[in-house]
LOROVO-242804 format. One record per residue (C-alpha): residue number from 1; z, y, x. Coordinates in pm, whole numbers. Each point is the difference from the previous one (the first is absolute). Example, Ala and Ser with C-alpha at 12.3 -4.5 7.8 and 13.67 -1.06 7.14 Angstrom:
BEGIN
<atom seq="1" z="780" y="-450" x="1230"/>
<atom seq="2" z="-66" y="344" x="137"/>
***
This chain:
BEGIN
<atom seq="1" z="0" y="0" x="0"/>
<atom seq="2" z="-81" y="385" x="113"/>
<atom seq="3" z="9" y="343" x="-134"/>
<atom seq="4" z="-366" y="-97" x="-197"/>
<atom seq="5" z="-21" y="-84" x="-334"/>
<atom seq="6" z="-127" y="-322" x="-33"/>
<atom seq="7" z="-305" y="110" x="-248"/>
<atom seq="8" z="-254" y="-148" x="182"/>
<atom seq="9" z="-72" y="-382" x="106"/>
<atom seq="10" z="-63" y="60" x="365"/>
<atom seq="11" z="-170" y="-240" x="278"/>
<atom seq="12" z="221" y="-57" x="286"/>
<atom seq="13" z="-240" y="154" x="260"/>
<atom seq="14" z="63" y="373" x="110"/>
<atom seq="15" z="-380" y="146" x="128"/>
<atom seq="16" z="70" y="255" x="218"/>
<atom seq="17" z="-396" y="98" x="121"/>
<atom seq="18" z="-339" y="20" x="-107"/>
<atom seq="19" z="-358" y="65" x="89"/>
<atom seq="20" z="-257" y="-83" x="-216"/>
<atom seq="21" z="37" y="-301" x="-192"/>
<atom seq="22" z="227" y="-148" x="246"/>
<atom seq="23" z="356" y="48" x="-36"/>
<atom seq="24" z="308" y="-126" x="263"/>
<atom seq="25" z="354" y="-117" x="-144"/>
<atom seq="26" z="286" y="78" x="224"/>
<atom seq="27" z="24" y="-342" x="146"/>
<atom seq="28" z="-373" y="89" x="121"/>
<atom seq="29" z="-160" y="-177" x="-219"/>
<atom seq="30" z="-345" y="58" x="-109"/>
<atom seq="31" z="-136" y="-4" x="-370"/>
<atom seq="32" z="-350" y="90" x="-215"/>
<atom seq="33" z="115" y="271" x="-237"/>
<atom seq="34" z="-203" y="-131" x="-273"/>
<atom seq="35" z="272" y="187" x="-220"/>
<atom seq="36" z="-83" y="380" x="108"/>
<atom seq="37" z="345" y="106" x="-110"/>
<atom seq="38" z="-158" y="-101" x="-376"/>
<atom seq="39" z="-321" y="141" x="21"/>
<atom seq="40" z="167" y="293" x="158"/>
<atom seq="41" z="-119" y="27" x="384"/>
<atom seq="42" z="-376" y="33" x="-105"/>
<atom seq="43" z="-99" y="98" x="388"/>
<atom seq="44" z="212" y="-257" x="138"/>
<atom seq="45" z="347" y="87" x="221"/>
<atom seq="46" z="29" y="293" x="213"/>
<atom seq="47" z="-354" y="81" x="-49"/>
<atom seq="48" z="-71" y="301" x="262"/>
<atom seq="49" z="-137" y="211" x="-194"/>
<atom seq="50" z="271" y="10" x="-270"/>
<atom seq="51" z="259" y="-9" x="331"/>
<atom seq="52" z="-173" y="317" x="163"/>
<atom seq="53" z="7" y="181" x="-428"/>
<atom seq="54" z="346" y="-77" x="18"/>
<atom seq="55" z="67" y="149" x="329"/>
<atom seq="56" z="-174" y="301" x="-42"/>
<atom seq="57" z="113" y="105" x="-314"/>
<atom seq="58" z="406" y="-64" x="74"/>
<atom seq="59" z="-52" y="224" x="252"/>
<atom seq="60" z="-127" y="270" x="-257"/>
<atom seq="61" z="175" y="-38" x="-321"/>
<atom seq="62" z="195" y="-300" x="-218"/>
<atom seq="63" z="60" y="181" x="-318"/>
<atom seq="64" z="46" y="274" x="-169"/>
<atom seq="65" z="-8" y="-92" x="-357"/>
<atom seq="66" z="-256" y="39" x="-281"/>
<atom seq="67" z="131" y="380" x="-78"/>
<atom seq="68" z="-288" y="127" x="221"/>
<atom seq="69" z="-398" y="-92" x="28"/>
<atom seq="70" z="-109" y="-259" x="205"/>
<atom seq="71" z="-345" y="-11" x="101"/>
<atom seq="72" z="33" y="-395" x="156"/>
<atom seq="73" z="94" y="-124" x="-401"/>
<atom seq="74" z="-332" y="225" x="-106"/>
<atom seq="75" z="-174" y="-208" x="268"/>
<atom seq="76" z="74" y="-337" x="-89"/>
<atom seq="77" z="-2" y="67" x="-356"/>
<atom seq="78" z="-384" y="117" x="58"/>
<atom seq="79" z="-38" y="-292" x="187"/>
<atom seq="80" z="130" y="-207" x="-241"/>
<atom seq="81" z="-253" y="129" x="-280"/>
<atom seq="82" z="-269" y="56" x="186"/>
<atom seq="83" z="-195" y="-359" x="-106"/>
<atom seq="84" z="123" y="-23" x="-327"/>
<atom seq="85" z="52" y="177" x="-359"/>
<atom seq="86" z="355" y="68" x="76"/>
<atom seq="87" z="74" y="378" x="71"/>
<atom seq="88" z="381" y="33" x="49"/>
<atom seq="89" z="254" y="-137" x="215"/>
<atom seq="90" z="418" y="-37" x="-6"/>
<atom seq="91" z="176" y="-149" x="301"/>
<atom seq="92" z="304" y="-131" x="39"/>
<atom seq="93" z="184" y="-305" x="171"/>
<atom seq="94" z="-79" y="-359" x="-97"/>
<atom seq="95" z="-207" y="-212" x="-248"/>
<atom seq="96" z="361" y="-21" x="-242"/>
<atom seq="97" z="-17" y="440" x="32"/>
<atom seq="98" z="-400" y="-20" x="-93"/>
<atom seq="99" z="80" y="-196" x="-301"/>
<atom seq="100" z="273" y="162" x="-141"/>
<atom seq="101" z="-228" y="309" x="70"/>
<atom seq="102" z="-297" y="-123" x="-200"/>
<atom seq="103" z="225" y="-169" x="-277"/>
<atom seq="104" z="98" y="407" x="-22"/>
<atom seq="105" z="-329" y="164" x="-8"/>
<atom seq="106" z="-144" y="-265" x="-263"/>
<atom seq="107" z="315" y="41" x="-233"/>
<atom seq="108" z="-4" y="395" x="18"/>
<atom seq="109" z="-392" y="17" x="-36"/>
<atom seq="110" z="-41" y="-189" x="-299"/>
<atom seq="111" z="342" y="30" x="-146"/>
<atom seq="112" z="-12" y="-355" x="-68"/>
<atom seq="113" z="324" y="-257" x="171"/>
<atom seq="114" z="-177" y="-309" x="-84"/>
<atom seq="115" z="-167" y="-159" x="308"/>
<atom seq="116" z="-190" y="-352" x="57"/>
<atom seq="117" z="75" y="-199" x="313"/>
<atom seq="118" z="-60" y="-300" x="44"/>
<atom seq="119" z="189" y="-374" x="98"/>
<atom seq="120" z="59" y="-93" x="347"/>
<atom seq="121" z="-106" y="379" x="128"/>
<atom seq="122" z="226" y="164" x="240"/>
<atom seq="123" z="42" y="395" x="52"/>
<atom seq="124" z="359" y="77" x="135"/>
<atom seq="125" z="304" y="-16" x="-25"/>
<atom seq="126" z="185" y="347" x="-157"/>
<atom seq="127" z="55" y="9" x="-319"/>
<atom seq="128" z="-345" y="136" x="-168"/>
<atom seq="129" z="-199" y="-217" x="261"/>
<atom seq="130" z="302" y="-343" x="-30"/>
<atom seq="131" z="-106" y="61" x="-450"/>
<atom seq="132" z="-400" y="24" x="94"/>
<atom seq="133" z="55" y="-393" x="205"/>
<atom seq="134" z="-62" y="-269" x="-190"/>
<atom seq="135" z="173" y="-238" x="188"/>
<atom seq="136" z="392" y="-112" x="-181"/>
<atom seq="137" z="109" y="-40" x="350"/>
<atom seq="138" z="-44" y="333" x="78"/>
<atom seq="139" z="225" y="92" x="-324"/>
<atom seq="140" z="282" y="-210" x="22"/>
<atom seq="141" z="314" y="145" x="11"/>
<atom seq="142" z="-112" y="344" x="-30"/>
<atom seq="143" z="129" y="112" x="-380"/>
<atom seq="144" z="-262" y="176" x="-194"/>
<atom seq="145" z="-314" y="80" x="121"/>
<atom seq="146" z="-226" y="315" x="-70"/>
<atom seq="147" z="-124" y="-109" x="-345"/>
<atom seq="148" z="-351" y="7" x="-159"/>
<atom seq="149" z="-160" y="-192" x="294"/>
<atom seq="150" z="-179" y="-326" x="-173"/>
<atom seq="151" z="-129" y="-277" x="240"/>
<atom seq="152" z="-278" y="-198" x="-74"/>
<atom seq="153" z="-199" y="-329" x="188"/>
<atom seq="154" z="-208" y="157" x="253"/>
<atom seq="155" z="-366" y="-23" x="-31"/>
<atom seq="156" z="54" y="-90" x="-395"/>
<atom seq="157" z="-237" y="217" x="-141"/>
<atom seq="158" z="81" y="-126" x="-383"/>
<atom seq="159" z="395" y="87" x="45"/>
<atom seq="160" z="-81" y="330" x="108"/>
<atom seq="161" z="-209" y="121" x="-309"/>
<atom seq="162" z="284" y="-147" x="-220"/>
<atom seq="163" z="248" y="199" x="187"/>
<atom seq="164" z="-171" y="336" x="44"/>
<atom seq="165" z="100" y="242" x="-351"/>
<atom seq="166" z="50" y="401" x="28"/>
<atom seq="167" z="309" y="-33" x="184"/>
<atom seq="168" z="-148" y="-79" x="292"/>
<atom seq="169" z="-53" y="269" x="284"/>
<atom seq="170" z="-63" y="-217" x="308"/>
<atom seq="171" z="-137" y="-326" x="139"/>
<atom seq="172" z="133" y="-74" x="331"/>
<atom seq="173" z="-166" y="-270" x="235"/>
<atom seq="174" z="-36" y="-154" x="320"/>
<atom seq="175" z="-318" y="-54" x="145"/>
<atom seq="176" z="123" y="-362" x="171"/>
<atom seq="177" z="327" y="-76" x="-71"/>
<atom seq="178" z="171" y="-12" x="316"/>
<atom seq="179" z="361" y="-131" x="-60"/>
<atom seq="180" z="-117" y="-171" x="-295"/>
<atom seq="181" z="-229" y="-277" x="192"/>
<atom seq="182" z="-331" y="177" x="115"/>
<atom seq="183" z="-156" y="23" x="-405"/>
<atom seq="184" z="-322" y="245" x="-28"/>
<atom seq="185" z="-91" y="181" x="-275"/>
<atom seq="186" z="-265" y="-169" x="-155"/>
<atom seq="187" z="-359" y="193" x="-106"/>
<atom seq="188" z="18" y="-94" x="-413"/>
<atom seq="189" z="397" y="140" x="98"/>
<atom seq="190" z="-98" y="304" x="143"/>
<atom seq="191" z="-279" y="106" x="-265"/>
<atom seq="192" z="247" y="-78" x="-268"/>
<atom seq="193" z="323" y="278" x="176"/>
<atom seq="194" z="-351" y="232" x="-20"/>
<atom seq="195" z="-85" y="-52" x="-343"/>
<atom seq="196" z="338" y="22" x="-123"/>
<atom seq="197" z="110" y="285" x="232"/>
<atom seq="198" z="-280" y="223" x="-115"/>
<atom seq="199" z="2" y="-109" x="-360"/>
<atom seq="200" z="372" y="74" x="-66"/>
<atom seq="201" z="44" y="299" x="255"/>
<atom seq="202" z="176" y="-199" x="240"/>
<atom seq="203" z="58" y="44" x="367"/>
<atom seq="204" z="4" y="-257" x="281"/>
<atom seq="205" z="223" y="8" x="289"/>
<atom seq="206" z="-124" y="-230" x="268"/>
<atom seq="207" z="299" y="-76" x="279"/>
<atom seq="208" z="-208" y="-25" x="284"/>
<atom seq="209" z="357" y="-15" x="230"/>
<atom seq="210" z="-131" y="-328" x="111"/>
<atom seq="211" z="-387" y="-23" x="-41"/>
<atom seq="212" z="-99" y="360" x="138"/>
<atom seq="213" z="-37" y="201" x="311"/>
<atom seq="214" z="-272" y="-311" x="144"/>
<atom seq="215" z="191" y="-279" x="-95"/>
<atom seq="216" z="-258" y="-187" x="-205"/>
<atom seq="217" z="-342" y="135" x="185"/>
<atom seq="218" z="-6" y="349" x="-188"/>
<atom seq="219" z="125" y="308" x="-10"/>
<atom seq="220" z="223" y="-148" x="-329"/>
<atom seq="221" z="-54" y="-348" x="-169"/>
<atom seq="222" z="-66" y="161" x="-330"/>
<atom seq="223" z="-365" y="131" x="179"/>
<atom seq="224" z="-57" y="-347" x="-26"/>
<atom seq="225" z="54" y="-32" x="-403"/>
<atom seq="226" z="-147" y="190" x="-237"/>
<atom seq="227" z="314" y="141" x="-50"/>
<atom seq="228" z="75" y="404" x="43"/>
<atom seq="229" z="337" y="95" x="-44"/>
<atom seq="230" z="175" y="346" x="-107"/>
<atom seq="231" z="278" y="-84" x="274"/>
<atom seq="232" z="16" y="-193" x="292"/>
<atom seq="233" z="313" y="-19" x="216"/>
<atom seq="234" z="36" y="-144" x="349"/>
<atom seq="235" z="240" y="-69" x="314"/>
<atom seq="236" z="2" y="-277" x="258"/>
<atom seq="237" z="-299" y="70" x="201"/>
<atom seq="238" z="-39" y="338" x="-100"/>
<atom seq="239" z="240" y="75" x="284"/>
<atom seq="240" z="-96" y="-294" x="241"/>
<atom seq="241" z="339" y="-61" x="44"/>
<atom seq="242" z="211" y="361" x="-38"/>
<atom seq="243" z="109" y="51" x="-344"/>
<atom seq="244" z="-235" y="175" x="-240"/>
<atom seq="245" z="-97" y="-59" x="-338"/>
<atom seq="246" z="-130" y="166" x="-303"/>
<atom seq="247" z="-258" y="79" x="-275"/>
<atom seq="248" z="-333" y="94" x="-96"/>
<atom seq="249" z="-118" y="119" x="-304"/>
<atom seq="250" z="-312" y="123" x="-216"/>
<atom seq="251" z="-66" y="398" x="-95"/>
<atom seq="252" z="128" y="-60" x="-368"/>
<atom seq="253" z="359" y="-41" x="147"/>
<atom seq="254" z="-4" y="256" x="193"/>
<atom seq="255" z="241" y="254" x="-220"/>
<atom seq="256" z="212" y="-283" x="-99"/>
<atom seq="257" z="192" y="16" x="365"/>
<atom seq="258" z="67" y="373" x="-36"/>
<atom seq="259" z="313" y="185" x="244"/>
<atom seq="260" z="291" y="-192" x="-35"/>
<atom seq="261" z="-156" y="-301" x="-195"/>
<atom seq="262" z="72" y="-277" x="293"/>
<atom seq="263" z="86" y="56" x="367"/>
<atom seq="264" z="166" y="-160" x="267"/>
<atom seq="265" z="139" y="110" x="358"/>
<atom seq="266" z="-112" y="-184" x="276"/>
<atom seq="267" z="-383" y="-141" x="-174"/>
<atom seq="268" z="-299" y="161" x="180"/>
<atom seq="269" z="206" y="151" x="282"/>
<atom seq="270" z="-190" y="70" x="333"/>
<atom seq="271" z="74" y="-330" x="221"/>
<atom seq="272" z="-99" y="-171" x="-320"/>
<atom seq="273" z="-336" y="174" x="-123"/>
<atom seq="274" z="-116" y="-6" x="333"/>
<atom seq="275" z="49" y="-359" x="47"/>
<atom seq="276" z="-155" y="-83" x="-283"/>
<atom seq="277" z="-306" y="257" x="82"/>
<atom seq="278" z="-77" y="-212" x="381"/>
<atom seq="279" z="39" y="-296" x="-265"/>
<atom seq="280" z="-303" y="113" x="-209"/>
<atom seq="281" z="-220" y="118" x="280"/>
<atom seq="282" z="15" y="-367" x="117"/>
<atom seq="283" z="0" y="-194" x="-295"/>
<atom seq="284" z="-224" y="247" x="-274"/>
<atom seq="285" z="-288" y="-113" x="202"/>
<atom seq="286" z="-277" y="-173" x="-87"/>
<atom seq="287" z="-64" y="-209" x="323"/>
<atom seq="288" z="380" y="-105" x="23"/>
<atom seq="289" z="21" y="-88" x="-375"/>
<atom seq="290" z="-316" y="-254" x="30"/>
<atom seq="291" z="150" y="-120" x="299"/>
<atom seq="292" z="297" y="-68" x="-241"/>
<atom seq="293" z="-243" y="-172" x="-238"/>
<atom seq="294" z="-133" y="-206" x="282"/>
<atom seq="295" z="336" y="-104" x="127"/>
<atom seq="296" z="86" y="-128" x="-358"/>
<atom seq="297" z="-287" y="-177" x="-60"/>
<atom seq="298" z="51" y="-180" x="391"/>
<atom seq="299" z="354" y="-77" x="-87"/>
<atom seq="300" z="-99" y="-144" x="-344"/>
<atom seq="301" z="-218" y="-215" x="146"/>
<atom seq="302" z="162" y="-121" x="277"/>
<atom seq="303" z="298" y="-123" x="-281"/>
<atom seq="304" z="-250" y="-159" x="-205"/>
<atom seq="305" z="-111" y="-193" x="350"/>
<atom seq="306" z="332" y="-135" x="-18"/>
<atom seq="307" z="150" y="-11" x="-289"/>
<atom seq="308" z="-75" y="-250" x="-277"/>
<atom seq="309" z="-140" y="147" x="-292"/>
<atom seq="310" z="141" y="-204" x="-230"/>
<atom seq="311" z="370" y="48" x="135"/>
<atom seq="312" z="-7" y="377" x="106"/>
<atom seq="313" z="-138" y="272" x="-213"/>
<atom seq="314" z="-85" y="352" x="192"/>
<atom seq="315" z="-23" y="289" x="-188"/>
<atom seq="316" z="28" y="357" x="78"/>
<atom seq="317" z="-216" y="321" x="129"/>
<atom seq="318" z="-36" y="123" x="384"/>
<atom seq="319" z="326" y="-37" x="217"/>
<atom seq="320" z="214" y="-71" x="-332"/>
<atom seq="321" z="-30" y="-384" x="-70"/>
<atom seq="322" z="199" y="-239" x="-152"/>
<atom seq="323" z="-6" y="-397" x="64"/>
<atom seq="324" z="128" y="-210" x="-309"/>
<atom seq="325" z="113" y="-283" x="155"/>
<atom seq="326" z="128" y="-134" x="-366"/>
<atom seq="327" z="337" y="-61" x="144"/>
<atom seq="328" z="341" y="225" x="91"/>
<atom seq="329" z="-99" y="176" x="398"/>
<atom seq="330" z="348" y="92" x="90"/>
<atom seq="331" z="18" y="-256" x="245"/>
<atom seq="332" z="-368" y="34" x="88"/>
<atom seq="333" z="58" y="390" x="129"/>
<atom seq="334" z="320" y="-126" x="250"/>
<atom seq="335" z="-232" y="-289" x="137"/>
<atom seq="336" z="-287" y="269" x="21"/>
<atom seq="337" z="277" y="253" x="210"/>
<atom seq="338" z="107" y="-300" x="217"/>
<atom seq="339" z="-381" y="-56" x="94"/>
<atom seq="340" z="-32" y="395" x="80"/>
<atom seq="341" z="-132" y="123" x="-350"/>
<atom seq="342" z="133" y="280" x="-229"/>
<atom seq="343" z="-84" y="-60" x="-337"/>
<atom seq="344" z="144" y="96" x="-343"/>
<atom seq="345" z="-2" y="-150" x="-362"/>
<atom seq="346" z="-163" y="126" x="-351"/>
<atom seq="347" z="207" y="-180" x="-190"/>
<atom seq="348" z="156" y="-371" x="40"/>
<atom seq="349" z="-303" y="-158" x="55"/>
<atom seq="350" z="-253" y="239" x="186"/>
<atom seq="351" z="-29" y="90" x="377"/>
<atom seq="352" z="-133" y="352" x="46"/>
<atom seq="353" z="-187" y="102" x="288"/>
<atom seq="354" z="14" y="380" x="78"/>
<atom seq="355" z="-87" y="19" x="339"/>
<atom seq="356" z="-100" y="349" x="186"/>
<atom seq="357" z="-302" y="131" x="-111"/>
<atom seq="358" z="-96" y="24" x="402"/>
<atom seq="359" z="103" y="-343" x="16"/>
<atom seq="360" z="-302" y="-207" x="208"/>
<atom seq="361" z="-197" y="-284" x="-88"/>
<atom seq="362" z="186" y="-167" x="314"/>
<atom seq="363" z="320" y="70" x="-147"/>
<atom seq="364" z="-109" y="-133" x="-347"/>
<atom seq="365" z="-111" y="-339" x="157"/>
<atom seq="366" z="339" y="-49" x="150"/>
<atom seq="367" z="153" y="81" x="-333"/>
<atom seq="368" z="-248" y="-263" x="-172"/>
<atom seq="369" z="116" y="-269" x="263"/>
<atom seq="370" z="340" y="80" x="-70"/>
<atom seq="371" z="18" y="-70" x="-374"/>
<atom seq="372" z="-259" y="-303" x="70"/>
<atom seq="373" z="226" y="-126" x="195"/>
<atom seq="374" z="300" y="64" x="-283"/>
<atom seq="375" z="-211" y="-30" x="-337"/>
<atom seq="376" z="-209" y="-320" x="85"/>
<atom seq="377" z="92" y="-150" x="335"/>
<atom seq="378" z="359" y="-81" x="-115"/>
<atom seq="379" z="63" y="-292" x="-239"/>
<atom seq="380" z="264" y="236" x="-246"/>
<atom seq="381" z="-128" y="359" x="98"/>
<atom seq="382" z="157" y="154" x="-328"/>
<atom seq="383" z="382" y="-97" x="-167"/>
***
């Protein structure tokens, strides 16, 4: 026992370096970090450019609150929009922050408390984002929740026209369900939100905490759906490792965020925006997001080299994809750590792979021969 809480179920390794995708424990051990600090280290550990941002900027100025203008938050809200039909953005400090920021705007814009989320998603854990999860896990123990938050199957496109009446004022959706075991949006899915959005004055809130800044091969997953949200919030690699989170948002809801509407103290301050801006110069580019694309589609092939079909399903988009290995992987990630591989669940029964999105082909084949090794090799790979 220490001075910690004991709120989270932690591995008995301590990493104390990084570079890359390679990470040391203190014993000096070396592991693939096929984890990325969940989707969170986009550019890898201690990349230099992101070292030298940090560096130069602690040297000019932390923070100094959002009472005055700050040109960097202009920049990498412009840079933000600049692909898309979003025209606004908020920042703040993490995906949960994002959530409970877009849960906000959508309630005060329409004047509406009802929202649809769906089974199995997961979008933080304060209280507004905790009520949007439709997990029971995530519940227990809690007391009441924020109320008017209805969760339906995901991808159930007759459940949601039988829940959707004039009370609703939002629809709020992951792209791929991360925590919830890799699950895409389907295409009849994703014209049916449209339909129903537009029909009944409804807006969509995409969490894109996961899924966005590169993470699937685009700029956001929803530019691969036919989807196109009023809000999209993000975090993890948005940052590439320092904290930074936040929203975007169409035109329409621009007046709804007026002075004093929502705020916060430390989101967008300078170490963070400019972070976040040597972030976007790498990753909002076309060259390094089809090199993304072609690093999924090498990794996905390499698994289905190895991996019988009929055992293993792989499902997923760019560096965010899920094996279902039909079986509980607890056990399977501490065998995959003793053999020198990071790796973290969706779920009880799916391995998710969430490597760098520098990581190398090399790296990827040792990764492959790794779980090979644990997922076939082995005569009881999964308890």
């Amino acid at each position: 026992m220490n001075a910690l809480f004991n709120n989270y179920s932690r591995r008995p390794i301590c990493i104390v370096e990084g570079k890359g995708t390679i990470v040391k424990d203190s014993n000096g051990k070396q592991y693939l970090d096929f984890t990325s600090g969940i989707a969170v280290c986009c550019l890898g550990h201690a990349h230099p450019a992101l070292v030298k941002t940090v560096q130069e900027q602690s040297e000019k100025l932390w923070h100094i609150s959002n009472l005055f203008e700050s040109p960097g938050q202009v920049a990498l809200a412009e840079s933000l929009v600049k692909d898309n039909h979003l025209a606004h953005a908020l920042f703040c400090n993490s995906g949960a922050e994002a959530n409970e920021a877009a849960i906000k705007l959508a309630r005060k814009h329409t004047g509406k408390h009802h929202i649809i989320t769906f089974k199995n998603s997961f979008h933080g854990r304060t209280f507004g984002a905790m009520s949007a999860t439709g997990q029971e896990k995530i519940h227990k123990g809690f007391g009441p929740l924020v109320d008017q938050f209805t969760y339906l199957p995901f991808n159930d496109v007759e459940a949601l026209k039988e829940a959707v009446d004039e009370t609703v004022g939002a629809i709020m959706l992951e792209i791929i369900q991360g925590e919830g075991g890799i699950h895409e949006v389907t295409e009849e899915f994703a014209q049916a939100i449209n339909e129903i959005c537009v029909n009944h004055d409804i807006l969509l809130i995409v969490d894109e905490v996961q899924t966005g800044i590169g993470r699937t091969g685009t700029q956001f997953a929803f530019e691969q759906t036919q989807l196109k949200p009023d809000i999209v919030s993000m975090a993890k690699g948005l940052g590439g490792g320092f904290p930074i989170g936040g929203i975007l948002a169409t035109a329409e809801l621009y007046e709804t965020f007026g002075p004093g509407s929502h705020g916060t103290t430390y989101g967008g301050n300078p170490l963070a925006v400019s972070v976040a801006q040597t972030v976007l110069d790498h990753v909002f580019n076309e060259s390094f997001l089809n090199e993304v694309q072609d690093k999924s589609k090498y990794l996905i092939n390499k698994l289905q080299e190895v991996l019988p079909q009929e055992q293993f399903e792989i499902r997923g988009k760019g560096l965010l994809l899920g094996i279902d290995c039909g079986k509980d992987v607890a056990a399977l990630v501490e065998k995959a750590e003793k053999e020198g591989l990071l790796l973290v669940a969706a779920g009880p029964q799916v391995l998710r792979l969430l490597p760098p999105l520098t990581v190398t082909n090399q790296e990827i084949d040792e990764a492959v021969e790794i779980l090979k090794k644990l997922l076939v090799e082995e005569k009881s790979p999964v308890v």
